[in-house]
Backbone as CSV, one residue per row, in Angstrom:
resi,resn,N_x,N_y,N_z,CA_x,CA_y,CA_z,C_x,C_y,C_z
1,UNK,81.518,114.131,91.165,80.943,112.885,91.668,80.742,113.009,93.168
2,UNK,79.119,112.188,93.599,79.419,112.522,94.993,79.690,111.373,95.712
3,UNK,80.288,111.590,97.370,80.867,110.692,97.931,79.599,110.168,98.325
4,UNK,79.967,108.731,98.732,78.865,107.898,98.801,79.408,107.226,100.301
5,UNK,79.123,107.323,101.331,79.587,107.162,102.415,78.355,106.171,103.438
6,UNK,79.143,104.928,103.674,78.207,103.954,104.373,78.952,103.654,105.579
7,UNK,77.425,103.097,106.250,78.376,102.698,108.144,77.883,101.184,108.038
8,UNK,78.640,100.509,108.986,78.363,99.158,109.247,78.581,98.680,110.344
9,UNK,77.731,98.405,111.252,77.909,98.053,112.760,78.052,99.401,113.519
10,UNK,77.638,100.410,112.826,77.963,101.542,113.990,76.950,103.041,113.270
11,UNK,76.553,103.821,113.869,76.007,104.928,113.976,76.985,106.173,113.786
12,UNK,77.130,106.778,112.388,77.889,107.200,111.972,77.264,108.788,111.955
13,UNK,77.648,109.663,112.989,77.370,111.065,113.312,77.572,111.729,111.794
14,UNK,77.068,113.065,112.161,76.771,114.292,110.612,78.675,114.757,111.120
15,UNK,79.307,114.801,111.970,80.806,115.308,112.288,81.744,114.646,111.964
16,UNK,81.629,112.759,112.191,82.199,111.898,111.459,81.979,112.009,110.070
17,UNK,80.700,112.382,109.243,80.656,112.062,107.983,81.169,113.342,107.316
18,UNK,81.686,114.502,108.038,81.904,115.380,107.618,83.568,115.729,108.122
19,UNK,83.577,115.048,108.496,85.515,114.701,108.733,85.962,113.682,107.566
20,UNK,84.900,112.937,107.361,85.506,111.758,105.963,85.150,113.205,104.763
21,UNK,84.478,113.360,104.587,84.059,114.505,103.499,85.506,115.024,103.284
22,UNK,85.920,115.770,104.297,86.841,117.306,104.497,88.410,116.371,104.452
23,UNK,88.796,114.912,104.732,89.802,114.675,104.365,90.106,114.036,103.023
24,UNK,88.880,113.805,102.127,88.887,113.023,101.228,88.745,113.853,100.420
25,UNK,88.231,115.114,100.327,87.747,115.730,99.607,89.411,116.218,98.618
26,UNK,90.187,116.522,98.879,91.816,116.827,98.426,91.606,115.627,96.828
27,UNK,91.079,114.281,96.966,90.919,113.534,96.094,90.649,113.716,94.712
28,UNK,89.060,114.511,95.335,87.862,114.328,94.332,88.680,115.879,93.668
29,UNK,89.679,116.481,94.005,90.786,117.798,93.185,90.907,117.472,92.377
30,UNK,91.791,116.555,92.604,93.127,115.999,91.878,92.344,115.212,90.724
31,UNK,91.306,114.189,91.020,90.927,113.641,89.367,89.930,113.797,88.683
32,UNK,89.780,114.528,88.019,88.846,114.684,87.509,87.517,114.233,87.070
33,UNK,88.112,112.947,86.775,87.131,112.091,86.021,86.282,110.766,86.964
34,UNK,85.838,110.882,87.836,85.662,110.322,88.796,84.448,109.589,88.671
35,UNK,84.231,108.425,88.844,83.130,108.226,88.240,82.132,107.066,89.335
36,UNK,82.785,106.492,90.398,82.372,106.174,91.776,83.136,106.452,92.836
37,UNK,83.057,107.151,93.807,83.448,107.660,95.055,82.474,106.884,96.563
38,UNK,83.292,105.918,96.821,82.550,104.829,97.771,83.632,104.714,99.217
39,UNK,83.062,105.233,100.284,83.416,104.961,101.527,82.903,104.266,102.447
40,UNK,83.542,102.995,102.852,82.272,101.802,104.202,83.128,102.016,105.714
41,UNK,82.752,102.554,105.916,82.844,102.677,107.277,82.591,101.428,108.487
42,UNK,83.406,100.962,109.272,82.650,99.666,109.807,83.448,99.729,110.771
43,UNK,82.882,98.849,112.117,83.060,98.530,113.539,83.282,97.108,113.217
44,UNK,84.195,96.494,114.514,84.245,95.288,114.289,85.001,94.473,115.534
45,UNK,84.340,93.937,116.857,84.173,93.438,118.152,86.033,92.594,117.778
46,UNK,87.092,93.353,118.145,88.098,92.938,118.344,88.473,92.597,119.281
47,UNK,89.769,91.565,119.349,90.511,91.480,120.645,91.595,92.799,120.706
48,UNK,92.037,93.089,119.875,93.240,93.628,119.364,92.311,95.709,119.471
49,UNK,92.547,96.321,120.130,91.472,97.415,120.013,92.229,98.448,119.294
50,UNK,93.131,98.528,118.737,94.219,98.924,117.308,93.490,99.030,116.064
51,UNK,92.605,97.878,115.966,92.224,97.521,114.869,90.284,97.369,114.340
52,UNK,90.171,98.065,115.548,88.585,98.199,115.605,87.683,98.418,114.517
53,UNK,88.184,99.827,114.078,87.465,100.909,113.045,88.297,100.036,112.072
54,UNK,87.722,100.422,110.353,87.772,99.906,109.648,87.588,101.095,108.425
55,UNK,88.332,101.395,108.116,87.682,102.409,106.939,88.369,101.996,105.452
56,UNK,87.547,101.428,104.582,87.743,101.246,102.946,87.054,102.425,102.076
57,UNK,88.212,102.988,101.206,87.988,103.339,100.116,88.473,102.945,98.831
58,UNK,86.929,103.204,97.919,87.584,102.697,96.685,86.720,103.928,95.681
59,UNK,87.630,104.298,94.312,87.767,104.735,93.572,87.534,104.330,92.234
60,UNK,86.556,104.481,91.095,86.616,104.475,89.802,86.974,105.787,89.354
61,UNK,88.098,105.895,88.398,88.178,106.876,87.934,88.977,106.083,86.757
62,UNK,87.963,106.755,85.282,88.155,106.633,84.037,88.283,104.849,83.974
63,UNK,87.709,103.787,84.811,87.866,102.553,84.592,88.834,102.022,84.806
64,UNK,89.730,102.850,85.717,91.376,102.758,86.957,90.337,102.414,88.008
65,UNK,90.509,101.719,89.227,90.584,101.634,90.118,91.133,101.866,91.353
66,UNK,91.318,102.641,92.094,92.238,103.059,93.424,91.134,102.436,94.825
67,UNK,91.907,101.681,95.280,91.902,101.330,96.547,92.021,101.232,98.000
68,UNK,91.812,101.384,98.821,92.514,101.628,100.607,91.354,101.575,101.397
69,UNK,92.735,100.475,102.448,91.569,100.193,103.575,92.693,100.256,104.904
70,UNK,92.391,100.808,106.247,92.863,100.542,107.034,92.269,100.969,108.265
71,UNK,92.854,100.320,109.256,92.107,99.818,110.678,92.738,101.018,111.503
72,UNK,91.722,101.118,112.826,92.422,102.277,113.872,91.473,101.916,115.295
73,UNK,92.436,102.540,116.008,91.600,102.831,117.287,90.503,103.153,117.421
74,UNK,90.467,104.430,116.764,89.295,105.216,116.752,88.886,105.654,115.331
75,UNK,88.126,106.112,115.588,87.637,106.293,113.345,88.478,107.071,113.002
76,UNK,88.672,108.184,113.464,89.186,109.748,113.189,90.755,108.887,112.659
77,UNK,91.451,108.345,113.347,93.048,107.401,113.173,92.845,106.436,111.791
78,UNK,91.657,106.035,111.753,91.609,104.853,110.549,91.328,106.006,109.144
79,UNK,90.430,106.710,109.435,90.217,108.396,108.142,91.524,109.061,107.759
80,UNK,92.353,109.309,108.984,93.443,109.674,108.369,94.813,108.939,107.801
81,UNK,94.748,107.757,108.505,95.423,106.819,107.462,95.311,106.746,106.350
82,UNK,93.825,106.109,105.719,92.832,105.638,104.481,93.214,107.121,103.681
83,UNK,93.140,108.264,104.731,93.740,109.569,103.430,94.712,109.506,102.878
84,UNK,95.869,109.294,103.874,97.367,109.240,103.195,97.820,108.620,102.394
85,UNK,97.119,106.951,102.461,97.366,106.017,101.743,96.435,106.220,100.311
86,UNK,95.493,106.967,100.552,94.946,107.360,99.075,95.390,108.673,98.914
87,UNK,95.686,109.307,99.052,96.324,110.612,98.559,97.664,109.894,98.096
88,UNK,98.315,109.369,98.675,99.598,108.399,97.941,99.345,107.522,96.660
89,UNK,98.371,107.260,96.617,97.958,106.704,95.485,97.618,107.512,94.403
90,UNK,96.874,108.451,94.707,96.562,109.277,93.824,97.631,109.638,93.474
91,UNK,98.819,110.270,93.736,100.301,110.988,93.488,100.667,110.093,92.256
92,UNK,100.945,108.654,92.871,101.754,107.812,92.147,100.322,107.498,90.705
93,UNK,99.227,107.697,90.640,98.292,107.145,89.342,98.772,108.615,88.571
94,UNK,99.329,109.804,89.208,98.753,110.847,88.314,100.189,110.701,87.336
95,UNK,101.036,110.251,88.031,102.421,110.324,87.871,102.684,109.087,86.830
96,UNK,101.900,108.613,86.532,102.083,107.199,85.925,100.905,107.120,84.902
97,UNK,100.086,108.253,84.358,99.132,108.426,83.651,99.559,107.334,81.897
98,UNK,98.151,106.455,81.560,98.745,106.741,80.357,98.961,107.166,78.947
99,UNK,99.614,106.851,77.921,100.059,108.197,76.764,98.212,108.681,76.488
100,UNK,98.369,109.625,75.580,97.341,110.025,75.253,96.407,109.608,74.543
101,UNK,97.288,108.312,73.841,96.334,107.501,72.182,95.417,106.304,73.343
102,UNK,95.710,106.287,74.782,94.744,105.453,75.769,94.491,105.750,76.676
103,UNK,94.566,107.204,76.660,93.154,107.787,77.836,92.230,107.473,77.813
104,UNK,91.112,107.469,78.429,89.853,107.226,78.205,89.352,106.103,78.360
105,UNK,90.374,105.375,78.189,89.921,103.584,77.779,90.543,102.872,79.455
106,UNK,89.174,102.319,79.544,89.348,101.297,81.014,90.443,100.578,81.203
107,UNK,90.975,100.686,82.343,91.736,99.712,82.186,91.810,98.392,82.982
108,UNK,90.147,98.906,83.600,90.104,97.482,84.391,88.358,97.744,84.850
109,UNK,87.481,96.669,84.261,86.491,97.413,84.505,85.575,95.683,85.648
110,UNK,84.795,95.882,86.622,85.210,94.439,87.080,83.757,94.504,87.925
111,UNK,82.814,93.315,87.586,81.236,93.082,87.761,81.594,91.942,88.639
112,UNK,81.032,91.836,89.989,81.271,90.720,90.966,80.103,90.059,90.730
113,UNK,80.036,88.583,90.632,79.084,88.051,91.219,79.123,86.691,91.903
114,UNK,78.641,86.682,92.637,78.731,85.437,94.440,78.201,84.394,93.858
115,UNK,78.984,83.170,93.696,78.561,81.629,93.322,78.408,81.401,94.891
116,UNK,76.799,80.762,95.030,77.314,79.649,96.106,76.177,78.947,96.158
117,UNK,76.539,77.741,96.706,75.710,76.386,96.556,75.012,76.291,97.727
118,UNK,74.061,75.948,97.863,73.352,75.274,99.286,73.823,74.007,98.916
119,UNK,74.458,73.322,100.039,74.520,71.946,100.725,73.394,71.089,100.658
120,UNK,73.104,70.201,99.785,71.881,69.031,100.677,72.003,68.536,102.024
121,UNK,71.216,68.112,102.250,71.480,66.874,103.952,72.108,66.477,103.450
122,UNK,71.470,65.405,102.745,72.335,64.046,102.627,73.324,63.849,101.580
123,UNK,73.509,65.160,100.813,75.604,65.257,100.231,76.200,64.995,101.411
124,UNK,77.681,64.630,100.715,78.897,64.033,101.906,79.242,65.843,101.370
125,UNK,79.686,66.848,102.137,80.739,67.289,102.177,82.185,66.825,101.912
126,UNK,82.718,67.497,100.821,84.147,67.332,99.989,85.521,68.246,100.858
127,UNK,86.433,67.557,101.663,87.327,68.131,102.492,88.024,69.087,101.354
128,UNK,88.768,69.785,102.074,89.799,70.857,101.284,88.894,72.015,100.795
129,UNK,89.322,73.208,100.247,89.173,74.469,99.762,87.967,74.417,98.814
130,UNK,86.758,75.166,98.809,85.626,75.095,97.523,86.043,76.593,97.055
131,UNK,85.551,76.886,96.138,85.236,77.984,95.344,83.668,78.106,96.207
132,UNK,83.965,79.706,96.855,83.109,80.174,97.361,82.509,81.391,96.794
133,UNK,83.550,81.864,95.531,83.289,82.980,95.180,83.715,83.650,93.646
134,UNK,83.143,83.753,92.728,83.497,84.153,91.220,83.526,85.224,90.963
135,UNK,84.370,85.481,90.431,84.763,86.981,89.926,84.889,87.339,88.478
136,UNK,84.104,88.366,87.480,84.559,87.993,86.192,84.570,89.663,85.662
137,UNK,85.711,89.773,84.557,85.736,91.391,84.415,86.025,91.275,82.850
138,UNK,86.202,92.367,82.304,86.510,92.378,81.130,88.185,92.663,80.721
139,UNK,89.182,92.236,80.526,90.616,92.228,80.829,90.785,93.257,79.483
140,UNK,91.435,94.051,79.539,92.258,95.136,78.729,93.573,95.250,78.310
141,UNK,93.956,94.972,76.994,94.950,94.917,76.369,96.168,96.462,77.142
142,UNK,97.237,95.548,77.926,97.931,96.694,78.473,99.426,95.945,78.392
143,UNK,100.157,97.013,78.475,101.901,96.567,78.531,102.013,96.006,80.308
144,UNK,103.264,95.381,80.200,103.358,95.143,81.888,103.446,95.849,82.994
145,UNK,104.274,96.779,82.516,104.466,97.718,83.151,103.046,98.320,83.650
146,UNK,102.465,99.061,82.615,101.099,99.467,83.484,100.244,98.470,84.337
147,UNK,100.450,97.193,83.709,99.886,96.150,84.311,100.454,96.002,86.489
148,UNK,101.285,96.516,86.155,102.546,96.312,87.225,101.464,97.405,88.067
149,UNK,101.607,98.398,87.611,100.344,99.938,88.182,99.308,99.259,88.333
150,UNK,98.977,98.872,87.844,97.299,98.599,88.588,97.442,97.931,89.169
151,UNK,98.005,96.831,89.642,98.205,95.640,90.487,98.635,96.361,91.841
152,UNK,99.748,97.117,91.463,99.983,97.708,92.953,98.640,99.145,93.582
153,UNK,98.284,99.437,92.265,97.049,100.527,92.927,95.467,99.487,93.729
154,UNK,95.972,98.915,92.829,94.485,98.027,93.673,95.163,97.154,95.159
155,UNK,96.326,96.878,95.523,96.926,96.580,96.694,96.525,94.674,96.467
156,UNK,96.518,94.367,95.305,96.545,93.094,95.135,97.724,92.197,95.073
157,UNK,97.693,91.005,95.207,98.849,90.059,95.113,99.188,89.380,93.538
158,UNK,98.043,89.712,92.409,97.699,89.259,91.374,97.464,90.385,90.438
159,UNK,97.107,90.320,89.203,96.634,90.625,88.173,96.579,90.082,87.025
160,UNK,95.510,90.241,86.534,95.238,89.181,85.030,94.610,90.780,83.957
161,UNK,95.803,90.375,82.848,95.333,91.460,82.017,95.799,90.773,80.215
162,UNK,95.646,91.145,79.169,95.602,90.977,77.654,97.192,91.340,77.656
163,UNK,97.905,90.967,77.408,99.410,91.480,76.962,99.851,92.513,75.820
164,UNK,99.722,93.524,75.461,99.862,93.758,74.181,101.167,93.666,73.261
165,UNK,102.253,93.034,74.226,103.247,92.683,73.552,103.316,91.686,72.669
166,UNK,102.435,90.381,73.187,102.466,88.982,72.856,100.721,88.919,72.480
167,UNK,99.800,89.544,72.647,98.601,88.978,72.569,97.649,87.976,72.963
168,UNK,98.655,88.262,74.560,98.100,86.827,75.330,97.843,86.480,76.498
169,UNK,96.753,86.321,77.336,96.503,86.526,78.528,97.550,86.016,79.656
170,UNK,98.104,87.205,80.163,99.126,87.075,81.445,98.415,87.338,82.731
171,UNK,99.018,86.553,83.562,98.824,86.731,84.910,100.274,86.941,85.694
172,UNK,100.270,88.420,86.060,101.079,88.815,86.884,100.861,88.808,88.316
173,UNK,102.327,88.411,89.310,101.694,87.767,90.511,102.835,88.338,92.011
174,UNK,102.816,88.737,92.653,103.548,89.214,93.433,104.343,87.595,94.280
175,UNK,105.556,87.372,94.574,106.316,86.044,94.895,106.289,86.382,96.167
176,UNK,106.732,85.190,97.078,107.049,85.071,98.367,108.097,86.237,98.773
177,UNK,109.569,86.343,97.903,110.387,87.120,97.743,110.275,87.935,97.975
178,UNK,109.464,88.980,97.714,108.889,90.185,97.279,109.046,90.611,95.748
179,UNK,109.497,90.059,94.906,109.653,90.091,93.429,108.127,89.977,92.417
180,UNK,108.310,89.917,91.446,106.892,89.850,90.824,107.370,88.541,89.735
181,UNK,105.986,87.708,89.675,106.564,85.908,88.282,105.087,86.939,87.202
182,UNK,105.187,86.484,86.083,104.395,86.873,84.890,104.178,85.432,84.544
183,UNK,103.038,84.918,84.303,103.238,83.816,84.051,101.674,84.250,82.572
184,UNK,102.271,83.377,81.332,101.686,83.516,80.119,100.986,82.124,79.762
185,UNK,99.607,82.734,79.252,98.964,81.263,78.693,99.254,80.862,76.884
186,UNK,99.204,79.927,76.989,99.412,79.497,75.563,97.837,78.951,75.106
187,UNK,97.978,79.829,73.934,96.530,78.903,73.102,96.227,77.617,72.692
């Protein structure tokens, strides 16, 4: 699969794109089955100049998802972060593979699409929080535990997946604590 490498707010040299290539590349080793390889590169007018560069990667492989994003001084600092933290990921997905009777099979496969309303004039605007944004995927019958894996590979606070213990859509959720609540719907 090839890397698919974008800039945003900035002019991204053939040496930069070939330093993301040459540290990422250790990745595209390790899994085989790779099936989008997406890097955004982006600038972004800070106070804080720590946090300038911006580098996200994300990963389909076999309908897993792997994730990472992190900020730097300079690009070269935010590339080699975004490596470690995905080369760490990769370690812990290979290490956590699962059995063989559900290889193959997605375990999270996820189509975005952007709700949003134009305002009339003359609507009153409604105070408090709107739904600015919908998200809808196809959820996959998984134990918690793996459920537990993808939640932490995607670096989310949530996950919504099919239970296959109970047969019933759970939402697993990371607590204030640092603990994880499972919370189950009833039909």
């Amino acid at each position: 699969m090839e890397m698919q490498i974008t800039a945003k707010n900035l002019d991204l040299s053939t040496t930069s794109r070939s330093y993301i290539s040459r540290k990422l590349d250790k990745i595209e080793r390790h899994l085989k089955n790779i099936e989008a390889f997406e890097v955004v590169v982006s600038e972004e007018k800070t106070r804080s100049p720590d946090q300038r560069f911006i580098v996200q990667v994300t990963i389909q492989n076999k309908g897993t998802i792997l994730r990472g994003e992190e900020r730097g001084i300079d690009l070269q600092t935010a590339i080699d972060k975004v490596a470690e933290i995905m080369n760490r990921q990769v370690e812990h997905y290979k290490g956590k593979l699962p059995s063989s009777n559900n290889r193959g099979k997605p375990s999270i496969r996820t189509s975005t699409a952007e709700v949003t309303s134009p305002v009339d004039e003359e609507e009153t605007v409604e105070e408090g929080p709107r739904i600015v944004k919908t998200k809808r995927f196809d959820v996959k019958p998984m134990a918690v535990d793996e459920a537990v894996d993808q939640m932490t590979l995607l670096g989310h606070d949530f996950f919504l997946f099919s239970n296959t213990d109970n047969n019933k859509i759970n939402l697993l959720y990371k607590r204030k604590d640092g603990d994880l609540g499972l919370i189950e719907a009833n039909k």
